[in-house]
C-alpha positions as CSV (number, residue, x, y, z in Angstrom):
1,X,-130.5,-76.3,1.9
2,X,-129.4,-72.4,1.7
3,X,-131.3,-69.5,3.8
4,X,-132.1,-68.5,-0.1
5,X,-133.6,-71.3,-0.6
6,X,-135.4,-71.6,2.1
7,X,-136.7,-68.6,1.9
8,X,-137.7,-69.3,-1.6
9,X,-140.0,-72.4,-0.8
10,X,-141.4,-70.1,2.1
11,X,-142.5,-67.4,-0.2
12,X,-143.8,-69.8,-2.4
13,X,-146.0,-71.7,0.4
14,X,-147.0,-68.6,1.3
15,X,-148.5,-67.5,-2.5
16,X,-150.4,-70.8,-2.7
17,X,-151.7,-70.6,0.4
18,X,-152.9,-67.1,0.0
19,X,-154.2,-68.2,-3.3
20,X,-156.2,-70.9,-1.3
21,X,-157.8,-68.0,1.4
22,X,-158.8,-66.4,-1.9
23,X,-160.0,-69.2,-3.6
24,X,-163.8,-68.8,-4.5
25,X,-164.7,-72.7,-3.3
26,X,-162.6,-72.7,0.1
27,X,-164.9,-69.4,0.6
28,X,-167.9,-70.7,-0.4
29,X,-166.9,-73.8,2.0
30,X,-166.7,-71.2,5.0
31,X,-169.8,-69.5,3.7
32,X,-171.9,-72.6,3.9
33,X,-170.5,-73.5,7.2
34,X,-169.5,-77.0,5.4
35,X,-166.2,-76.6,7.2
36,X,-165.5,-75.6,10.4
37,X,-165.8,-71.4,10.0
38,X,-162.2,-71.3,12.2
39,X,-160.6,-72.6,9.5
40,X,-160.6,-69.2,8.0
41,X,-158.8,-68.0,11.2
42,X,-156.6,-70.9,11.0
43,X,-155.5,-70.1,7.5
44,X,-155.1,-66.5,8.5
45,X,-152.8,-67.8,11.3
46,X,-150.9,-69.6,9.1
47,X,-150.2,-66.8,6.7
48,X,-149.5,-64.2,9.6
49,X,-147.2,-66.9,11.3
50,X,-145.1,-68.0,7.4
51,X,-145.1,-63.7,6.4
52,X,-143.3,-63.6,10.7
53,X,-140.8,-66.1,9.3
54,X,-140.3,-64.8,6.0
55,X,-139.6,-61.6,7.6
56,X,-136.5,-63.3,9.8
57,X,-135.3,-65.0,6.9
58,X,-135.0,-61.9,4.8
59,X,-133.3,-60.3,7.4
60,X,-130.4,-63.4,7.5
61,X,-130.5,-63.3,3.6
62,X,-129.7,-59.8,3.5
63,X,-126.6,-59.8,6.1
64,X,-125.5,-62.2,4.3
65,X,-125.8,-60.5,1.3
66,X,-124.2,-57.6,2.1
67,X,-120.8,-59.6,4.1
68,X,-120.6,-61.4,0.2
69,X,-120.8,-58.0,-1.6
70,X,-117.6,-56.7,1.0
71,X,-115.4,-59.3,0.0
């Protein structure tokens, strides 16, 4: 697999999981305590920890980037 394409499937876990932390049932779940209320923290984590990532992966991406646009 490529860094690009890594990074691609990253960014995309990262969209559906922030569409999850959004997601009017998974708040209502919290809301009514019907799951454990860390789980909100835990998705948070999750999001912060992917977006940390992301942010390495870019950085790899774009070096590389730029070497290919030298040649």
């Amino acid at each position: 697999m490529k860094t690009i394409e890594i990074l691609k499937a990253f960014n995309s876990c990262y969209v559906n999981i922030q569409a999850i932390a959004q997601d009017e049932n998974w708040l209502l779940l919290i809301a009514d305590k019907k799951i454990d209320p860390e789980a909100a923290t835990h998705i948070g984590d999750v999001l912060h920890y992917l977006g940390e990532a992301i942010e390495c992966l870019e950085e790899v991406v774009e070096v590389k980037f730029n070497q290919d646009a030298e040649v």
